[in-house]
N, C-alpha and C positions, 0 to 999 in steps of 0.2 A: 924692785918689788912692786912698786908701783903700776908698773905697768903690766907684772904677773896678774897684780890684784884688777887692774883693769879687764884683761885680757878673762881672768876668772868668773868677772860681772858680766861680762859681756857673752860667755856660756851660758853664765846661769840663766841670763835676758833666756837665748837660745833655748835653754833647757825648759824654762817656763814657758814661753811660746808653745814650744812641742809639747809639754807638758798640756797646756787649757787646750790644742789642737787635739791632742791624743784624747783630753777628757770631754772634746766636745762630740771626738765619734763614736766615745762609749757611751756618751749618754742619748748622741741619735740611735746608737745599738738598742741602749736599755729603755728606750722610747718604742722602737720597733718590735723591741721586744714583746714589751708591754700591750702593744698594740694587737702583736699576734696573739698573743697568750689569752688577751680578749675575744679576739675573732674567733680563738679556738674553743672557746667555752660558751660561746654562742653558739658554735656548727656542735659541738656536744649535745648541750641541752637542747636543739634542734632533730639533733640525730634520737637522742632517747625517745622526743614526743613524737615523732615520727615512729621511730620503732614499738610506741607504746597501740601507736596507732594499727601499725601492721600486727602485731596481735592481736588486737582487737577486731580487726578486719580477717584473722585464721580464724579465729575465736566464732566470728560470724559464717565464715564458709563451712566450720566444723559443723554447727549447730545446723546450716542448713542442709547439709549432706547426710548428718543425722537423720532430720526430716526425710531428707527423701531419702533414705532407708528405711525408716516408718512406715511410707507412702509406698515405697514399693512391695512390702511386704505388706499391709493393709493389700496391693491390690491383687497381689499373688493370693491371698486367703480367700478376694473376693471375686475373683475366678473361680476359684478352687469350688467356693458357694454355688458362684453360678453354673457350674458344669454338673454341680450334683442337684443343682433345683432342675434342670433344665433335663438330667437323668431321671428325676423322682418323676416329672412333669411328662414324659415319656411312657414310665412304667402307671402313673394313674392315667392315663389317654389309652393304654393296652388295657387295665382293668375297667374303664368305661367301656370299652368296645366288648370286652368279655360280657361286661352286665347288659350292657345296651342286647347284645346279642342272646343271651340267657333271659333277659325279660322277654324279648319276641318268642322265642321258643313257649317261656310259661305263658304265654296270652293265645297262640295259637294251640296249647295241649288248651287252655280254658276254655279257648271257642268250641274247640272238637268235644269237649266234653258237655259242655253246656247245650252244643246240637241233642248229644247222647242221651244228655237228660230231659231236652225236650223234647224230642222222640220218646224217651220209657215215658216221660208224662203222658203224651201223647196216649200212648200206648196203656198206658195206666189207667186213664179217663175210658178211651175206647173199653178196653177189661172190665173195668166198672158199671159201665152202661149194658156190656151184656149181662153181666151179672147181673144186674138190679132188671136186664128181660128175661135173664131164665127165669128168675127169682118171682118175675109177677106172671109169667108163664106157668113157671110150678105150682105157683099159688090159686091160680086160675083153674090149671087141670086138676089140682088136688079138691078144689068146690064141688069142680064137675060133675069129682067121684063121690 
């Protein structure tokens, strides 16, 4: 029995050895474990600020593609202006040359006319002069008689 009971001490020695071996590689496990479980909750909260960031950064390309959909519709309109200023600017440059050419017309019937009326003046004054010598003609021959 003795030496059963020897022989039984001498497993359980065994047994314990394996036993703090066994628990020495679960606790470098549960060490490693721990270690990654950590790294992983750093590259998480890593990954979230980063991903909070690339929204933020959509967030800004959105807004400026907004803009230039703004700006290019602002610049389509402002064509759009400028092709009908530049039409209008067209049609009042035909209606200056209309008037420009309509004022020569009235300044030339003016002049023609203003000749005509100094001529009838003319002609009015001369009319007048004979009148006022038949006038002291008649008045003369009528003494005579």
């Amino acid at each position: 029995l003795e030496s059963q009971a020897d022989e039984l001490a001498y497993k359980n020695q065994i047994l314990q050895i394996q036993n703090v071996s066994v628990e020495g590689r679960f606790g470098l496990k549960n060490k490693e474990i721990e270690r990654l479980g950590e790294e992983n909750r750093v590259l998480e909260e890593d990954n979230k600020r980063r991903g909070e960031e690339a929204w933020k950064y959509i967030a800004e390309i959105g807004e400026v593609t907004n803009e230039n959909l703004e700006l290019k519709e602002q610049l389509a309109k402002s064509k759009k202006e400028i092709q009908f200023l530049e039409y209008d600017l067209r049609s009042s440059e035909r209606g200056l040359a209309r008037a420009k050419s309509t004022s020569n017309s009235l300044e030339k019937a003016c002049a023609r006319y203003r000749n005509t009326a100094g001529e009838k003046s003319s002609m009015v004054r001369y009319l007048a002069n004979e009148l006022a010598l038949l006038e002291k003609k008649s008045t003369a021959d009528g003494e005579k008689k």
